[in-house]
C-alpha positions as CSV (number, residue, x, y, z in Angstrom):
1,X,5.1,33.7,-1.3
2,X,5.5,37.3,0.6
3,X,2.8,39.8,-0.1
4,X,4.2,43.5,1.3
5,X,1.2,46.5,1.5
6,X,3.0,50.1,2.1
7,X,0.6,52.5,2.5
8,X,1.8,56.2,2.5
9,X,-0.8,59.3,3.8
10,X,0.4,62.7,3.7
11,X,-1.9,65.6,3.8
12,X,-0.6,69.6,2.5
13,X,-1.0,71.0,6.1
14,X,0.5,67.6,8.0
15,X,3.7,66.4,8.4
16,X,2.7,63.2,9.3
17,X,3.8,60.6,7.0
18,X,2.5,56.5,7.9
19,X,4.2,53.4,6.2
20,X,2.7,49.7,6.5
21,X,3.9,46.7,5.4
22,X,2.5,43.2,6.3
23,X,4.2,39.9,6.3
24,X,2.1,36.5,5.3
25,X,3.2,32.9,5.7
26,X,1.3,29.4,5.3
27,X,2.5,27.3,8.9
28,X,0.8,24.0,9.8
29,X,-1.3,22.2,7.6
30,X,-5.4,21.6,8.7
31,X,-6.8,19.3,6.1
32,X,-8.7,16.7,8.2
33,X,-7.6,13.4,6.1
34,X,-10.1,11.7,8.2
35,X,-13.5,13.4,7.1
36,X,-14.7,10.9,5.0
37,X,-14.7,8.3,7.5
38,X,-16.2,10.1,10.3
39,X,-12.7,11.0,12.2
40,X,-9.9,13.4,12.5
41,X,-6.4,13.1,11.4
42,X,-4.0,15.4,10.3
43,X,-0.7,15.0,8.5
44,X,2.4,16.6,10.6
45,X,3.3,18.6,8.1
46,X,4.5,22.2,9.9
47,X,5.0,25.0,6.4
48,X,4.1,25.6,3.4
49,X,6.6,24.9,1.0
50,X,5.6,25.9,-3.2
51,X,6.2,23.2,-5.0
52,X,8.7,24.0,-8.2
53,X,6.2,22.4,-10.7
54,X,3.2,22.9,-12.5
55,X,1.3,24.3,-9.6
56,X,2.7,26.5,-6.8
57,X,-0.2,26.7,-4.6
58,X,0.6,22.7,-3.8
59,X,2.7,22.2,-1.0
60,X,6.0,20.0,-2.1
61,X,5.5,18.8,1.7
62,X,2.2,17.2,2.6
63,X,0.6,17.8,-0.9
64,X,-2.1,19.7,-0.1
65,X,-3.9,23.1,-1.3
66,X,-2.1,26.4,0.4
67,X,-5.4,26.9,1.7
68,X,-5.2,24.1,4.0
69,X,-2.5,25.3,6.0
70,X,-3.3,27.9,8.9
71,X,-2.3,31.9,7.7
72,X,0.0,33.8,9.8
73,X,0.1,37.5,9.1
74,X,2.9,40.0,10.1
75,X,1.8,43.5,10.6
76,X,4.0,46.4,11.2
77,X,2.9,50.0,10.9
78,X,5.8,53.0,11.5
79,X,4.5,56.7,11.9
80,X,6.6,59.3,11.4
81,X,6.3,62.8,12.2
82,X,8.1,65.9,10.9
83,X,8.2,69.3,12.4
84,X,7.2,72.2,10.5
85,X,9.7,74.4,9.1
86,X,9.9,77.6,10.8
87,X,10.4,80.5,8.6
């Protein structure tokens, strides 16, 4: 799942216009499958993947909740400027 954000500013006396857009994806799983006994132990498994059933928030890989596995966001912000028309 890709969530995008553009955000767009422009103000009557600028010419200034600012577009971001961020990029999100679910790497390596964290659930410790050890807790219960006192240890540490997780399964290998390197992205998210949706599963194509009931619930896409499970990972068709390891199993687990999306929320296990670590977020990675992708920011990119591009300014751009535009000179004034000269009349």
């Amino acid at each position: 799942m890709k969530k995008r954000q553009v955000v767009i500013k422009q103000r009557r006396n600028s010419y200034t216009t600012t577009s971001s857009s961020s990029n999100v994806r679910y790497i390596e799983c964290q659930k410790n499958h050890a807790a219960n006994i006192g240890g540490y132990a997780v399964d290998g498994c390197r992205e998210f993947m949706a599963s194509g059933g009931d619930d896409p928030l499970t990972c068709a890989a390891c199993g687990c909740h999306r929320n296990f596995h670590r977020r990675e966001v992708e920011t990119e912000v591009v300014c751009e400027y535009s000179p004034p028309n000269a009349n």
